[in-house]
Steps between C-alpha positions, in 0.01 A plus 500: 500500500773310649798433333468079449114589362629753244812290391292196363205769373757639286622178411164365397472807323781516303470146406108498376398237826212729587413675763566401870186383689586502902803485674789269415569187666807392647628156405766302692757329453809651349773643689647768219232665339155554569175321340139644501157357352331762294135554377458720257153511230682289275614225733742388808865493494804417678735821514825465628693809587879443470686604759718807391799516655581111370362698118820690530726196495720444196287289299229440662244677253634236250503215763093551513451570103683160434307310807188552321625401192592157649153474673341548142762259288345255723169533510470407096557227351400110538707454831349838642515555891218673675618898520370745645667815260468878518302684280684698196421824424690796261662727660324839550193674593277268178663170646221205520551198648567216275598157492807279562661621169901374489596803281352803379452866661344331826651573828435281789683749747235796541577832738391845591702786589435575900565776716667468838301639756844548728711643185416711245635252230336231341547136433358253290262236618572210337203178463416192387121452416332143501146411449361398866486096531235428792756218614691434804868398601515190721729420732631198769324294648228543168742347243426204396624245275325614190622893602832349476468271151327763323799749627736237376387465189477858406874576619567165264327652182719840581825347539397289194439800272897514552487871416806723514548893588649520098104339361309778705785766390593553919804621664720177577524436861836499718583157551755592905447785725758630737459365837251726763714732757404332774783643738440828378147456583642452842691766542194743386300327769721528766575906425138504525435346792259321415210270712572237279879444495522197671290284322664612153851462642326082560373481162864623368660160456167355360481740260888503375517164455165467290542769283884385407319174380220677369769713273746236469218239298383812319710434188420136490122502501492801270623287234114401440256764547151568334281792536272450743233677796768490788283617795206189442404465869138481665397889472623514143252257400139557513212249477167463361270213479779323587747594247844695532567852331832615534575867580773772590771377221722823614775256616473327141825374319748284473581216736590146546224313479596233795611806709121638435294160568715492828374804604091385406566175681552721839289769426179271415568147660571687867251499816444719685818476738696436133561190538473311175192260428706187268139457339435850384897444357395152331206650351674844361832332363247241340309769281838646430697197378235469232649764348873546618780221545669480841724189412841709522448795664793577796308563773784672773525834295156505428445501890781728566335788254162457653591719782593761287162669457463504866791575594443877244163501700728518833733758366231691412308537797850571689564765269138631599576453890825749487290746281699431174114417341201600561301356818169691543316194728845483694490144390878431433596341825232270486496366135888459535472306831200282305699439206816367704252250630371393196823447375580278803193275423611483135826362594351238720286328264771552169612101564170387499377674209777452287471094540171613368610626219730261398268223522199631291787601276520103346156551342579638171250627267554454150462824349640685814767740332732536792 
């Protein structure tokens, strides 16, 4: 029995989802952990197998406890978005899977204890269960207009609920972060020798000046900020009969709202060369402006702080090209190179979109509370 087979078995068994009927199936899409579809003789589900070096990180068990918990807040009530939540289940051998209780002995964050089969210590596999949604993620040049309104309204009824970390009892969120060590970076590269040097020395500048405006407008748009999804583009939202359902809320929490409908604009109202379609734009802000006022908002830091998300993407990947992180596909190089890129385009088109902006930002809604 190989290793992946017996870590979901045991998972399916501690947690009462029966037992497993053929081999697992890999699911793709996200770049951290890994996702599988499971049958089992009670029914299929979406396993996803957190990665466990990134389980180690201060915080980070908490980080995916209080994720869910956002997922769930919104998912009830009359202004509920479509969610796609994990299962709840006690911890322990007798653990069932439940509902989408808010309190209560249920634990969305399931594991099993693992051994290593290069060390004789253990670790602890840590998982998210869903139940499997026969639904697809779509993706450029398959958006369409009513992709983008019904995307738009749904980030509108979220930023709408106006909830804060304090009503879902979360950690608050640091409003400024120290700028990356870019040089550093550098200088690590360079003692390393490595292929790649001379197209991060290029990016250098680029990547200094955003992130010193990215850091600098920090403090002012973090004077508004409402809990939120924070990761909404085109493979965390799944479709069926035509309708969205929102999944992976790990990156859940706080944020300014006009920083995160920035960020949906590009990732859902790009082609396929990410250039940005004006109609798809038209047609998102129009859903959202039912719902959220755009009248005032000061567009140049909201820009600014757009690249920050990015911009921690880049770092990332650089820290997993000079063997600081983890790179098992040896895929560091290439997602840094492709991120640089992206943040070009981005800057290109930041005029154009923010004229957008402020023009569908005279059509106030009445009962729009920001």
């Amino acid at each position: 029995m190989n290793t992946l087979y017996h870590t979901l078995a045991s998972l399916c068994e501690k947690y009462a989802l029966g037992k497993m009927q053929g081999n697992p199936q890999a699911v793709e899409g996200g770049l951290l952990h890994r996702m599988y579809h499971v049958t089992t003789d009670q029914g299929d589900y979406a396993i996803k197998l957190l990665n466990p070096d990134i389980m180690k990180r201060p915080r980070a068990i908490q980080n995916m406890m209080d994720s869910e918990r956002v997922a769930r807040h919104l998912s009830h009530g009359p202004d509920a978005v479509p969610v796609v939540a994990a299962l709840s289940g006690k911890k322990g051998a007798d653990a069932t899977p439940g509902g989408t209780a808010l309190s209560g002995d249920d634990e969305p964050l399931w594991f099993v204890d693992m051994d290593r089969e290069d060390s004789p210590e253990s670790f602890r596999q840590y998982a998210l269960v869903y139940p499997w949604l026969e639904a697809r993620s779509l993706f450029a040049p398959r958006i369409g207009l009513s992709h983008c309104g019904k995307i738009g309204r749904i980030l509108g009824l979220i930023h709408h609920a106006q909830l804060k970390p304090e009503d879902l009892g979360l950690s608050p969120e640091e409003t400024a972060r120290p700028l990356y060590d870019w040089q550093g970076y550098q200088s690590l590269a360079r003692h390393q020798s490595v292929s790649w040097l001379a197209d991060y020395e290029a990016m250098l500048p680029d990547l200094t000046r955003w992130d010193r405006a990215a850091t600098e407008a920090m403090k002012s748009v973090a004077s508004l900020q409402v809990v939120s999804h924070r990761d909404l583009d085109p493979k965390n939202v799944l479709w069926k009969d035509g309708e969205p359902w929102l999944i992976d809320w790990e990156a859940a929490g706080a944020v300014n709202p006009w920083q995160e409908l920035v960020e949906v604009l590009y990732y859902w109202c790009s082609d396929q060369s990410g250039a940005l379609d004006l109609s798809l734009c038209r047609e998102l802000l129009q859903e959202y402006t039912r719902f959220m006022d755009l009248h005032s908002v000061d567009w140049a830091p909201v820009f600014a702080v757009s690249f920050d998300g990015m911009l921690g993407w880049l770092e990332y990947t650089l820290k997993k090209s000079l063997g600081l992180e983890k790179d098992e596909k040896g895929e560091g190089p290439a997602q840094m190179k492709g991120t640089y890129r992206d943040l070009l385009h981005r800057e290109s088109q930041t005029r154009q979109l923010a004229e957008l902006c402020e023009a569908m930002g005279h059509r106030v809604t009445a009962d729009s509370p920001l």
